[in-house]
Residue, then its C-alpha position, 0 to 999 in steps of 0.5 A: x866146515x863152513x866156519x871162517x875164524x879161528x875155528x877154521x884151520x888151513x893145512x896146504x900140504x906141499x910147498x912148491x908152486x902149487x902149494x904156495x899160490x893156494x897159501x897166498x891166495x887163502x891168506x890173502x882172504x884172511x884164512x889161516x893157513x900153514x904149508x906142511x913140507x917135508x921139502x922147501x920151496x927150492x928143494x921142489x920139482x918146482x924148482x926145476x920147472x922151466x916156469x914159462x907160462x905156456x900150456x905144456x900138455x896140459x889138459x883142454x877143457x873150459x875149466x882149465x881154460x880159465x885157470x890158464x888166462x888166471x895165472x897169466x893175469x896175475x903173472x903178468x901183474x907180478x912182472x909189471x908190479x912187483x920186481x923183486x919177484x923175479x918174473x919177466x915178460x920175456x919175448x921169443x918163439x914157439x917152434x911147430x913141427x905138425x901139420x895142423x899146430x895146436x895155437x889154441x893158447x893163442x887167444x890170451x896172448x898177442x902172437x904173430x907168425x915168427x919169421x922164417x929165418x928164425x925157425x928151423x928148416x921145415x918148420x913153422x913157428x908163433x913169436x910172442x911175449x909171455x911170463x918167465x919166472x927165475x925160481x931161484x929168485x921167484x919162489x922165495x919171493x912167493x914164500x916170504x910173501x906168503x910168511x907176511x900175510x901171516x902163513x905158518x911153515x912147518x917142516x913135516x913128512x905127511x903120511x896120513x892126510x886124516x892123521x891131521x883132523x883135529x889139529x886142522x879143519x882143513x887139508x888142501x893136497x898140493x904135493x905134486x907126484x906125491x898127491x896120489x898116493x898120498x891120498x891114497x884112492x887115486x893111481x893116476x899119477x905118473x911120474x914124468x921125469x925132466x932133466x935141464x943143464x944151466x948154463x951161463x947166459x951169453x947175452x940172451x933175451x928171447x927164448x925158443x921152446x921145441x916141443x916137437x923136435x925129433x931129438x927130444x924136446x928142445x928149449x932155452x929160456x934166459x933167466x936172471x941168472x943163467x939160461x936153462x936148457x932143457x929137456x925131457x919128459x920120461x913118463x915112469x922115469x924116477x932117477x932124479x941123478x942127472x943123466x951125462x948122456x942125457x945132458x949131451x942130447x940136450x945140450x946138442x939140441x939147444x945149440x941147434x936151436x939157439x948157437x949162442x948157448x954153445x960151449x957156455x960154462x954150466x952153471x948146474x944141472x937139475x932133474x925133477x919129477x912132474x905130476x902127469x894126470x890124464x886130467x887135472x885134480x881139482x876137487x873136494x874129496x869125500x869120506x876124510x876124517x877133515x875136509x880134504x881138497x885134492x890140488x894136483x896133476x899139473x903136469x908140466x903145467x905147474x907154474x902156468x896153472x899155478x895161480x888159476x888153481x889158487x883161485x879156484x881152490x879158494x873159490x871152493x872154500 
């Protein structure tokens, strides 16, 4: 399956961040590619992500490490660069509530201890500045980028990854939640359900992310076009209806947090479902009718892993 041209047919099954970086990156090297979804881009878990680059229980290891240093490059690259894209370097807090904080993430960033009188009581906290994506406005931007180096999209459900050997040499599995039981040989993914209510944006420029929040988890993070407020993560959870109680903790939380998010008008509410994985799955899968690459996993990761699986996914190829 060696053979680069024409002979050499890409499918990328998903069109959410994962999905669509592997599209862009594979196109750029001349390969041709087409994303087969049952689902756009916005009608995506992807489309609800919180799109900060920062490690949320993600998996540690060399491997992962440098997936995330290569999706903060290119993030970086695509806020200084490309405006219409929809990606900011946005300045704010990470709120730490343990003893000993993980701050491993640390060494790709410039940080330095946020200052008391910004931080809840007992806590301790890191100020930093990183990427954060309006994926109302990012994730089109991605797509019609991708569509210009000549990808090919294709509204399709995909139930039998071998059902596409002969029209495709190649099959990348990008589908989130679904990637598992799409595959069929891997019952590892866990459905993590996450719930965020929009507000509109009082004048807010820095963001705040409370993992540790006794209440739940905890954070605001100031798009272009609104504050999304969030959140949870419900490992088994399915329900993608937005939940009114839910939304109560939530938004008492951020306030807590953040005051001027109080009594802001609700722009939308949204709910997705992450692809949880003890490990990240990255890797060719064997005994398929047509070379099978498996994309998934990500977690709460997606975006802030999202161009370093790119990366690594074309390095397979």
């Amino acid at each position: 399956m060696g053979d680069a041209g024409m002979s050499e047919r890409i499918a990328v099954i998903g069109a959410g961040v994962i999905g669509l970086s592997i599209a862009h990156e594979l196109a750029s090297a001349g390969r041709a590619v087409t994303v087969l979804a049952d689902a756009a881009p916005l009608e995506t878990t992807s489309a609800v992500a919180g799109a900060i680059w920062f490690p949320y229980a993600a998996e540690r290891s060399p491997a992962v490490d440098a997936m995330l240093e290569a999706s903060l490059r290119r993030m970086r690259t695509i806020a200084l660069e490309e405006p219409d894209a929809g990606v900011d370097l946005r300045s704010g807090i990470i709120v730490e509530r343990t003893p000993d904080p993980d701050r491993a993430w640390t060494q790709w960033v410039e940080s330095e201890p946020a200052d008391p009188a910004e931080l809840p009581a007992g806590a301790t906290g890191v100020r930093t500045t990183v990427p954060l994506a309006t994926m109302s406005v990012y994730l089109p931007w991605l797509q019609q980028r991708c569509a210009g180096l000549g990808v090919r999209f294709e509204r399709r459900a995909i139930d039998d990854v071998d059902a596409l050997a002969g029209e495709w040499s190649t099959a990348i599995v990008a589908a989130g939640v679904r990637g598992g039981a799409l595959l069929g040989d891997d019952d590892a993914v866990v459905p993590i359900r996450g719930q965020v209510v929009r507000v509109a944006n009082p004048g807010i420029a820095e963001f705040r992310i409370d993992d540790d929040n006794p209440g739940g988890l905890a954070y605001v993070l100031p798009r272009r076009d609104c504050v999304v407020l969030g959140g949870t993560a419900e490992p088994g959870a399915t329900s993608l209806a937005p939940d009114p109680a839910t939304e109560a903790g939530i938004l008492e939380r951020c306030a807590a947090l953040v005051p001027e998010v109080a009594g802001q008008p609700i722009v939308s509410r949204a709910v997705g479902l992450r692809p949880g994985r003890s490990r990240l799955r990255i890797e060719e899968v064997p005994g398929r009718a047509l070379r099978v690459i498996a994309a998934y996993g990500h977690g709460g990761s997606g975006v802030t892993l999202s161009w370093g699986t790119a990366e690594r996914v074309a390095g397979m190829l």
